[in-house]
N, C-alpha and C positions, 0 to 999 in steps of 0.2 A: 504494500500500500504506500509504502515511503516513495519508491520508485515514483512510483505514481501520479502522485501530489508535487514530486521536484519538476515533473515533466510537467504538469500541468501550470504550475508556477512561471517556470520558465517561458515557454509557448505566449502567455500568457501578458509578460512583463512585454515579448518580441512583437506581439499584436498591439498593443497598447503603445509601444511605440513606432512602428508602422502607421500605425491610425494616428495619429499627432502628426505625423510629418504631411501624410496623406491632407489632412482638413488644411493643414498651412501653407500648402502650395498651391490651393486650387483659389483661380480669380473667384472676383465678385460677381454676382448676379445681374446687378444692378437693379433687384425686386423693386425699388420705391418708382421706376419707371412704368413695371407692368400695372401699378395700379391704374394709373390715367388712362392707357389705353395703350399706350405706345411701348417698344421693344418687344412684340408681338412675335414669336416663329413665322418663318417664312414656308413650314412645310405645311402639306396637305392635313385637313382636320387640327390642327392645332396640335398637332405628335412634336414632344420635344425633342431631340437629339443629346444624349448624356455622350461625354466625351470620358475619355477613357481614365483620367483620375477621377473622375463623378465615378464611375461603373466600381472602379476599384475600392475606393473608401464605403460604396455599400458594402461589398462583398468583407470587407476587413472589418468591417463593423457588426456583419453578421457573423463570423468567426470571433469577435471581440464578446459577442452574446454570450454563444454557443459555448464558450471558456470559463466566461464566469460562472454558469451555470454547472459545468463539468466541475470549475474548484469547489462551488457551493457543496457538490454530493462528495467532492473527495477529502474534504476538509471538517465534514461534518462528523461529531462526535471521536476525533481521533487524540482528544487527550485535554494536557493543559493547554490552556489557550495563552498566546503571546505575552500577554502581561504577567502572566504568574511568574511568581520568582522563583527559585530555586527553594527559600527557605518556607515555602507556603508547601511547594511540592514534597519536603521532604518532611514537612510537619504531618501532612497527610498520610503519609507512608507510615510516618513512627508509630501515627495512633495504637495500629492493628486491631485485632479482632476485640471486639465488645461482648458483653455478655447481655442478658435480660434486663439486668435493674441500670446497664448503661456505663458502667465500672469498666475501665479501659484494661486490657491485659485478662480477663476472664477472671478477675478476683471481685468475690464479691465486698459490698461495704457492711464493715460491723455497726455495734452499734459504740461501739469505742473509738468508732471514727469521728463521730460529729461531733462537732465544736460544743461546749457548755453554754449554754443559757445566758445572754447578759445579768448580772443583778441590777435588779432594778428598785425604786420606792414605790 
């Protein structure tokens, strides 16, 4: 599963920056023209023409999806999560096994355990 998860990582990180360079080198549309009426297609029906970094940055962006979704299922429940420190993980670890009344180590608690009573007026 480690395998897995590097590769998809990876792949991942190489989409993401593929797609970044892709969106930064493609010109402008000039959209606030088509609202008035003008900068219209010249082709039949109003069919646009996507030039081939448009076609590309769908396609890298559909791969950019399709990634995130693959790291979601490969990442999911596979341990401590990033922020855990080491001394959290290892605190976890020490606990070990519990018993019924919740007494760490399978001992149980007497009654020579508990604290005395405050005295009080």
């Amino acid at each position: 599963m480690q395998i897995l998860q590097t590769l998809v990582l990876i792949l991942f990180f190489l989409v993401c920056a593929i797609l970044i360079f892709l969106v930064m080198i493609q010109s402008g549309k000039g959209g606030s023209v088509g609202i008035f009426g003008g900068g219209g297609s010249s082709s039949p029906l109003g069919a646009s023409t996507m030039d081939v970094v448009t076609k590309a940055t769908w396609w890298i962006a559909g791969i950019f999806f399709t990634l995130a979704i693959l790291a979601a299922i490969a990442f999911a429940d596979s341990g401590p999560a990033i922020g855990d420190t080491l001394e959290q993980i290892d605190e976890a670890e020490d606990l070990g096994p519990t018993n019924s009344s919740g007494a760490p180590g399978g001992a149980a608690p007497t009654a020579g355990d508990a604290a005395p009573a405050p005295a009080g007026n």
